[in-house]
MARFI-494237 format. One record per residue (C-alpha): x, y, z. Coordinates in steps of 0.1 Angstrom, whole numbers. Example, Ala and Ser with C-alpha at 12.3 -4.5 7.8 and 13.67 -1.06 7.14 Angstrom:
BEGIN
REC      X      Y      Z
REC    123    -45     78
REC    137    -11     71
//
This chain:
BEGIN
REC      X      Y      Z
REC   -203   -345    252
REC   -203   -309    240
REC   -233   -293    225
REC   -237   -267    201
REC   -265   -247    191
REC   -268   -236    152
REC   -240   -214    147
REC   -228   -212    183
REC   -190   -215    190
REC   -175   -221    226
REC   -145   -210    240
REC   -133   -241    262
REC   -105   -248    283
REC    -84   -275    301
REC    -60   -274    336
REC    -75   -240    341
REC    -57   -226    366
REC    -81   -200    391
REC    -59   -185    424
REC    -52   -218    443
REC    -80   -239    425
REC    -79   -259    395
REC   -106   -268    365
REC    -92   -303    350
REC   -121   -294    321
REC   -153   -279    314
REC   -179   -282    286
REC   -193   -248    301
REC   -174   -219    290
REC   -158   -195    320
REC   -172   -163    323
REC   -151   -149    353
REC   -134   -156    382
REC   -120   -143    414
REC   -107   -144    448
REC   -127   -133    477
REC   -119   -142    516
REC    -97   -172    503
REC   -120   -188    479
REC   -119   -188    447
REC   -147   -187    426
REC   -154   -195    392
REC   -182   -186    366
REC   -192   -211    343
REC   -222   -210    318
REC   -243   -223    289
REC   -275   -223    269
REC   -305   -233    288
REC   -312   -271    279
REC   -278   -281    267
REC   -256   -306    292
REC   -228   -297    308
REC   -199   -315    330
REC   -172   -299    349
REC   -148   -315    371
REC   -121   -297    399
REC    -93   -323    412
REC    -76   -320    443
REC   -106   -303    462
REC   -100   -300    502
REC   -131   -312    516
REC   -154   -343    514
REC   -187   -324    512
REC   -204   -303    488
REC   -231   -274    494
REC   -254   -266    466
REC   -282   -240    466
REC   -305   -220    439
REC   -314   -239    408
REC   -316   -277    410
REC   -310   -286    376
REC   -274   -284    384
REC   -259   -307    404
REC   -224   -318    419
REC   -208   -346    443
REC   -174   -355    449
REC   -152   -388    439
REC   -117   -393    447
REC   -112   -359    457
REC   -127   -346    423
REC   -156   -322    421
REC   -182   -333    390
REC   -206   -311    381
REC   -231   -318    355
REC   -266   -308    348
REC   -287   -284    324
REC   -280   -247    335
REC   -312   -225    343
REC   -306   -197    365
REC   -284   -197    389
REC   -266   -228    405
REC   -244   -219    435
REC   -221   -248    445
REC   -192   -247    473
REC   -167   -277    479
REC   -141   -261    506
REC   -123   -232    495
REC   -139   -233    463
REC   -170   -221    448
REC   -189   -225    416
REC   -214   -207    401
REC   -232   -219    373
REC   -258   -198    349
REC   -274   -200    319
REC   -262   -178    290
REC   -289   -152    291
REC   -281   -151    332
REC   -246   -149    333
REC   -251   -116    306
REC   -263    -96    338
REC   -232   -109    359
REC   -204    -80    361
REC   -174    -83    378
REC   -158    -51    386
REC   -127    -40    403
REC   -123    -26    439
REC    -89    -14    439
REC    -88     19    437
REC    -55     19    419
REC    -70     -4    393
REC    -95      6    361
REC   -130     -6    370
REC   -125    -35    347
REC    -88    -39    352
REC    -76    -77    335
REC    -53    -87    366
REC    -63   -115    380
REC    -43   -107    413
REC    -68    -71    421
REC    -95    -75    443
REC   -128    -74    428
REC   -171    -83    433
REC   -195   -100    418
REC   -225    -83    407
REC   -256    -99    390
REC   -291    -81    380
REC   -282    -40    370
REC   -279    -38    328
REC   -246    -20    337
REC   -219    -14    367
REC   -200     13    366
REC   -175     10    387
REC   -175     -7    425
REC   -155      4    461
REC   -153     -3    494
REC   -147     16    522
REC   -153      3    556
REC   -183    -16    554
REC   -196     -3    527
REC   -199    -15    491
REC   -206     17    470
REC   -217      2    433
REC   -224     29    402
REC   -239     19    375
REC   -273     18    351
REC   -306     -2    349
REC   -335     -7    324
REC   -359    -22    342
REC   -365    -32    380
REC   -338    -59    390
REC   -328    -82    419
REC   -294    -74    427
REC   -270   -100    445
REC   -234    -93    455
REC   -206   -116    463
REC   -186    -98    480
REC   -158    -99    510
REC   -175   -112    545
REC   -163    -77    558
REC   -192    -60    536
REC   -221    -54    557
REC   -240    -26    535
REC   -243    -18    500
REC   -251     15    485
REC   -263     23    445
REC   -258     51    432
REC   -252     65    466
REC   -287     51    477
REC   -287     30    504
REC   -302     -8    492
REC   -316    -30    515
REC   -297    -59    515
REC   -301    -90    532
REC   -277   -120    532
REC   -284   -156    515
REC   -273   -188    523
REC   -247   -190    493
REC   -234   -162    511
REC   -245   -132    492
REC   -261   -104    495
REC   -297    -98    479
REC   -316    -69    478
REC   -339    -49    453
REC   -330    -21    424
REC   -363     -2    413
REC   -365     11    378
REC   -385     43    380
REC   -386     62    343
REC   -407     69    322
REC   -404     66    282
REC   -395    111    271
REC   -423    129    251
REC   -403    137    224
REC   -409    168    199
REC   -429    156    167
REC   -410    166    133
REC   -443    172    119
REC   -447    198    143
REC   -415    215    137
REC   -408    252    119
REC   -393    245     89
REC   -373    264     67
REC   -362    252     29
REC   -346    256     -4
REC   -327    243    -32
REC   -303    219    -27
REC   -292    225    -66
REC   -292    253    -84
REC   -262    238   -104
REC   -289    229   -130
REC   -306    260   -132
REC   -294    286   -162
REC   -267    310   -153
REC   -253    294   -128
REC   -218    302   -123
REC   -194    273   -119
REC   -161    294   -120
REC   -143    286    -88
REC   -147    243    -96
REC   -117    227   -102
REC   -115    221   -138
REC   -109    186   -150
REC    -87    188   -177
REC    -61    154   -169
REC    -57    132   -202
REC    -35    105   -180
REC    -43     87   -151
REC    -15     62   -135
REC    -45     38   -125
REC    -36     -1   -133
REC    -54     -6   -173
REC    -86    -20   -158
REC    -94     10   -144
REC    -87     32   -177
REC   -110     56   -189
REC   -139     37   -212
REC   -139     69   -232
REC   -137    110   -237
REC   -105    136   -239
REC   -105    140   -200
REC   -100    117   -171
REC   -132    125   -147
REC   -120    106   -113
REC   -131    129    -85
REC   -103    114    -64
REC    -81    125    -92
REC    -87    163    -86
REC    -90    157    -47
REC   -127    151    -39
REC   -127    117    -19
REC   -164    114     -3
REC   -192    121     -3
REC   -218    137    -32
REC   -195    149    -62
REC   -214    176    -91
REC   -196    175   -126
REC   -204    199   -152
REC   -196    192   -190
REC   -201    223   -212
REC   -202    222   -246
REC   -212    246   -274
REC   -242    243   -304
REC   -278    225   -307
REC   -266    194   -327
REC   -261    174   -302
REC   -286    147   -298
REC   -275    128   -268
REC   -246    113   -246
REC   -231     79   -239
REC   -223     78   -202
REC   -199     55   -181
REC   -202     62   -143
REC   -192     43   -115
REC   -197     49    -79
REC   -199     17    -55
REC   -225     -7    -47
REC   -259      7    -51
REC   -244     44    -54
REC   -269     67    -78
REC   -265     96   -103
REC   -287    119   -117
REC   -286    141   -150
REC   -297    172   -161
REC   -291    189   -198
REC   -293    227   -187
REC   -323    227   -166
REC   -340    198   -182
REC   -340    165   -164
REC   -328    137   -188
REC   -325    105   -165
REC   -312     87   -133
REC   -297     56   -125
REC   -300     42    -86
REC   -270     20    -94
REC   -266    -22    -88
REC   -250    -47    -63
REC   -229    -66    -89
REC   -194    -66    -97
REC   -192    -53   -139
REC   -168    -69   -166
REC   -149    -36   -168
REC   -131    -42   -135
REC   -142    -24   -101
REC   -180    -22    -88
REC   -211    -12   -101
REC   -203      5   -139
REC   -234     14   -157
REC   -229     26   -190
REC   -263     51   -202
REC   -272     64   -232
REC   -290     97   -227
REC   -314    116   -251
REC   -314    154   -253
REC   -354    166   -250
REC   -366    188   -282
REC   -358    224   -279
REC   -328    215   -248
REC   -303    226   -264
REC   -292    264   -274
REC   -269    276   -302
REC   -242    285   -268
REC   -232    272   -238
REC   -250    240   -233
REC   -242    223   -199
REC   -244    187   -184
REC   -248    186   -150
REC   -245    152   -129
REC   -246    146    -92
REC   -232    117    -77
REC   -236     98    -50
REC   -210     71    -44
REC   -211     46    -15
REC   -173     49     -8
REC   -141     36    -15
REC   -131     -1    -25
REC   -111    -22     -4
REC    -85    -48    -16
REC    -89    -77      1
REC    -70   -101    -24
REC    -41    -78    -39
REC    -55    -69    -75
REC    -58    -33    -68
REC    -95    -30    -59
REC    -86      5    -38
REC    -80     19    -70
REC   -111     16    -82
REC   -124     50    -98
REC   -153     71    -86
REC   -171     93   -107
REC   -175     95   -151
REC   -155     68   -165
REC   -162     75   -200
REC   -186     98   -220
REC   -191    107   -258
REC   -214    135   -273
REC   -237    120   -297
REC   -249    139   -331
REC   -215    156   -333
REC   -194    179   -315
REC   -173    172   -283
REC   -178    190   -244
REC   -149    218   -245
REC   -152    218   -203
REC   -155    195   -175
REC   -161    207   -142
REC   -162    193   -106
REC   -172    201    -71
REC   -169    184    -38
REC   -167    190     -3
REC   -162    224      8
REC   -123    225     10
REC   -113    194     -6
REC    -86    178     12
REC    -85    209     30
REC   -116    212     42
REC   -114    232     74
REC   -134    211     99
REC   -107    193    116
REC   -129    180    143
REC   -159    161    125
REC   -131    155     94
REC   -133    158     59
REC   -159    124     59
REC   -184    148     79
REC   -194    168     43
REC   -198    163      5
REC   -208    181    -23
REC   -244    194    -21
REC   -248    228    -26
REC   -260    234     13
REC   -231    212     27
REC   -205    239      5
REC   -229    265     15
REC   -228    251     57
REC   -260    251     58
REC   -259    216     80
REC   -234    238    108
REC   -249    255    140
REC   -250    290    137
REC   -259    290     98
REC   -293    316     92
REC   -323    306     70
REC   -331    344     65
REC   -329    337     30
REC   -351    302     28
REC   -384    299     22
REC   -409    288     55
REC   -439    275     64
REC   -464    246     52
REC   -450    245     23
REC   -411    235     33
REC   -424    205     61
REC   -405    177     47
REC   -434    151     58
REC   -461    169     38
REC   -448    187      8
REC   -417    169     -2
REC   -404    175    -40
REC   -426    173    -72
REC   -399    170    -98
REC   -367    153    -99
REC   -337    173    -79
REC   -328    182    -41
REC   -343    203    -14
REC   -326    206     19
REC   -345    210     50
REC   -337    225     83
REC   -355    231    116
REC   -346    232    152
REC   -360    215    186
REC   -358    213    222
REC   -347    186    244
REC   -354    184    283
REC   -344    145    289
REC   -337    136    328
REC   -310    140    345
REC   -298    106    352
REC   -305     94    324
REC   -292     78    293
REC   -319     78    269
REC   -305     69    231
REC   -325     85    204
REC   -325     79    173
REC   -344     94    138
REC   -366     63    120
REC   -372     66     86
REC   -401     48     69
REC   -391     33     34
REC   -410     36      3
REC   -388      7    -16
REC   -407     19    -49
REC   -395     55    -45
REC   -361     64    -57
REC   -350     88    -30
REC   -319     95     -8
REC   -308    119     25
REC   -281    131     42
REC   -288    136     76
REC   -270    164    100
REC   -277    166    137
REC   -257    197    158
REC   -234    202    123
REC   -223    164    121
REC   -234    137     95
REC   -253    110    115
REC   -272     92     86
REC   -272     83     46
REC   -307     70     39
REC   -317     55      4
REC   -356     47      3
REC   -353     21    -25
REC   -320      3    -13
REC   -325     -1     30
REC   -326    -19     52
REC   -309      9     70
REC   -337     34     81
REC   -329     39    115
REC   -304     66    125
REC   -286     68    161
REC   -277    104    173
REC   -251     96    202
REC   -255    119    234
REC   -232    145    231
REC   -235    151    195
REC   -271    154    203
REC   -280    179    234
REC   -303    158    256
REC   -309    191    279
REC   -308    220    250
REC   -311    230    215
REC   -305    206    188
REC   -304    220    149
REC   -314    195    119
REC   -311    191     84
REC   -324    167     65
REC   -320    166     29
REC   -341    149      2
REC   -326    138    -37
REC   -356    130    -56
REC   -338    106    -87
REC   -379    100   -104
REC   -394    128   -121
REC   -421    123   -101
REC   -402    133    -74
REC   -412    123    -37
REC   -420    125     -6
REC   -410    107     32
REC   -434     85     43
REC   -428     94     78
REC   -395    106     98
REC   -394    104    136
REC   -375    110    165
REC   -376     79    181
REC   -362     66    220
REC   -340     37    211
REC   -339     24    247
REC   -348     39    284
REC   -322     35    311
REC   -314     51    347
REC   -282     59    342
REC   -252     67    369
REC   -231     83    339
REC   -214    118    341
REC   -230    145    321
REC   -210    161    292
REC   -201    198    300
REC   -224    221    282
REC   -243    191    268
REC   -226    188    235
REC   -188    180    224
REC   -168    208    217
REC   -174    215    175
REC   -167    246    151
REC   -200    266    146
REC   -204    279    105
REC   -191    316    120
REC   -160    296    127
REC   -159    275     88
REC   -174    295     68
//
């Protein structure tokens, strides 16, 4: 009988050949195996509670050892080894020059088996290099042996037993160059004891932090000079007839004009007060989000939808916006959108998904008159933005990504500071974006690996959204109403575990209300005592905004 739990699948096998040993067939999947002294040894294992058989032909002896767990057991019959039982633990079970060990799943997890050759990769596939088996640490590194000596590297979370199978000629085992007391078992390993010996890091409190602030989009106030965007003035587009234009002169794709990620800002101009309103068509991915401003009055957002629309391609909201009493002058009158799409389709089925359109898919000018202009901005550089080692997906549009505000090096001489630019008690009172930026300090121990991670707390009511750079890389996109994503790893070596790390967080209010976080922290994501090699100067190698900007 084979068992399976809920959704579990196993991966089982028949005349499975291990060095000069044989498995006729198994209901337990194989986690390993290897060759040490002459006997092979095989890994098999299961949930805890489920029944398993296994049975080895042509064994060379008559009598069968077993020792740890009970609840597996084994005999021999016409030169066959049966096992069967219910695995819990650890079942070690020897029949001549063969040995099986049997665990349950959870068990076997904290089995490793690495190599000892030290022309082989530590977890080197060949069946035929010499190798150990290691059970207990939450990571081996890598394993050698010289003399008598087994030297194992590796990382541990909590206090551990550690057993070894390992060649008879191994008398003493060291751990990350500690000598371990070892003492030998009757299955013929080695046993001893790993002590787990951190502490959880004190880490800097955002709320605490310096901050400096300011306007993530000026774009809306008045006079703001829009020269150097690319003007959108295509009437074609060579994308298949479902993803035509809905409406308007100009074809307002971002990707047409070479903006492929990330926040996009589109300004329409047009000229005279008769205007009363717009008809919008925008489309930007599942749960992407816009907001709209008539010169520097806010008219309206839209947090997007999961659902496919009848238009062809993802999420296309059409809006009808009202100009406000008194918007409007007898000049230059300008729309100003910012977008935030959630990427780029993918065609899964052939009908041309990846051609989806991001950005305005139609507009008309209601009350009369027509926009004269349409401009665009993206990231700094377009497809040649010139950060070729975080790449063109590091940065969009916002005013203080073009602006490299997010890069090390970049001065807030110019921001505001103090009370009133802490993200976690001011926030923004009116629809638009403020970008925050502040530095700490990080002293984690050395030998350590210590994964932290910023946790956002979620307000689904509020409509707000973040970009989040750590060291001058994106590490986060967090939107408050949509989730569940509100927690943020920043990897060692983009983040300085030993140094000075630089942050900015930004915040797009899309309510008039605007918002506030309910809480940001910098969070430890896990706590291990770690053999790993430090990276030089504590962070990778990355342009600074002297070097981009």
């Amino acid at each position: 009988n084979i068992t399976l739990a809920g959704r579990e699948s196993k991966i089982l096998v028949s005349n499975y050949k291990f060095g000069s040993s044989q498995l006729l067939y198994s209901t337990a999947e194989i986690f390993t195996w290897l060759t040490i002294d002459k006997t092979d040894t095989i890994v098999l294992y299961a949930l805890p509670g489920q029944q398993i058989e296994a049975v080895l032909p042509n064994i060379d002896s008559t009598s069968v050892t077993s020792h740890g767990s009970p609840s597996v057991t084994a005999k021999i019959s016409n030169k066959s080894l049966i096992i069967t039982g219910s695995p819990s633990g650890t079942t070690f079970i020897k029949a001549g020059s063969t040995s099986i060990i049997v665990a349950d799943k959870f068990t076997a997890r904290t089995f490793w088996n690495p190599k000892v050759d030290t022309k082989a990769t530590p977890y080197d596939v060949a069946p035929d290099v010499a190798s150990v088996l290691v059970s207990g640490p939450y990571l081996v590194r890598n394993a050698s042996i010289s003399g008598s000596v087994l030297a194992l590297r590796g990382d541990l979370n909590q206090t551990t037993t550690l057993e070894v199978l390992a060649p008879a000629s191994v008398k003493t085992i060291t751990w990350n160059g500690a000598h371990v007391v070892a003492l030998p078992t009757a299955q013929g390993t080695l046993k001893g004891a790993l002590t787990f010996t951190l502490k959880n890091p004190v880490l800097p409190s955002l709320k605490t932090l310096t901050w400096s602030c300011t306007d993530s989009l000026p774009e809306v106030q008045p006079g703001f000079d829009d020269s150097a965007w690319v003007v959108m003035n295509k009437t074609t587009t060579n994308r298949p007839s479902q993803y035509q234009p809905t409406g308007g002169k100009f074809v307002l794709y971002a990707d047409e004009y070479g903006f492929h990620q990330g926040n996009t800002l589109y300004r329409g101009h047009f000229k005279g007060a008769s205007a009363t309103g717009v008809n919008l068509a925008v489309e930007g991915g599942f749960n992407f989000g816009y907001s709209a401003w008539i010169n520097s009055h806010f008219l309206f957002s839209n947090n997007g939808t999961n659902q496919y629309s009848a238009n062809g391609g993802t999420n296309l909201v059409n809006d009808t916006l009202t100009f406000p009493a008194g918007s409007l002058t007898s000049g230059d009158n300008v729309l100003t959108l910012i977008l935030d799409p959630t990427g780029l389709e993918e065609d899964f089925d052939g009908q041309d998904e990846h051609k989806t359109p991001r950005g305005i898919r139609g507009y008309k000018l209601l009350g009369g008159g027509d926009f004269d202009t349409w401009k665009i901005i993206g990231n700094f550089g377009g497809e040649s933005g010139p950060d070729k080692v975080r790449g063109n997906l590091n940065e969009g549009g916002l005013f203080v990504e073009r602006e490299g505000a997010h890069l090390p090096g970049f001065s807030t001489k110019s921001w505001a500071s103090g009370a009133s630019c802490n993200p976690l008690t001011t926030g923004l009172s009116a629809a638009g974006i403020k970008a925050f930026r502040s530095s700490f300090n990080l002293n984690l121990p050395v030998g350590s690996d210590i994964p932290l991670a910023l946790n956002f707390t979620r307000i689904p009511t509020s409509r707000h959204r973040s970009v989040i750079f750590i060291n001058g890389w994106q590490f986060g996109r967090f939107s408050s109403a949509d989730g569940p994503q509100t927690l943020f790893p920043l990897p060692d070596g983009i983040l300085n575990s030993r140094g000075n790390n630089e942050l900015l967080i930004t915040l797009w209010s899309l309510d008039a209300q605007g918002a506030k976080f309910a809480d940001v922290e910098l969070v430890s994501t896990a706590v291990v005592q770690s053999s790993k090699t430090p990276i030089p100067g504590g962070v990778v190698t990355s342009p600074t905004f002297q070097q981009l900007r």
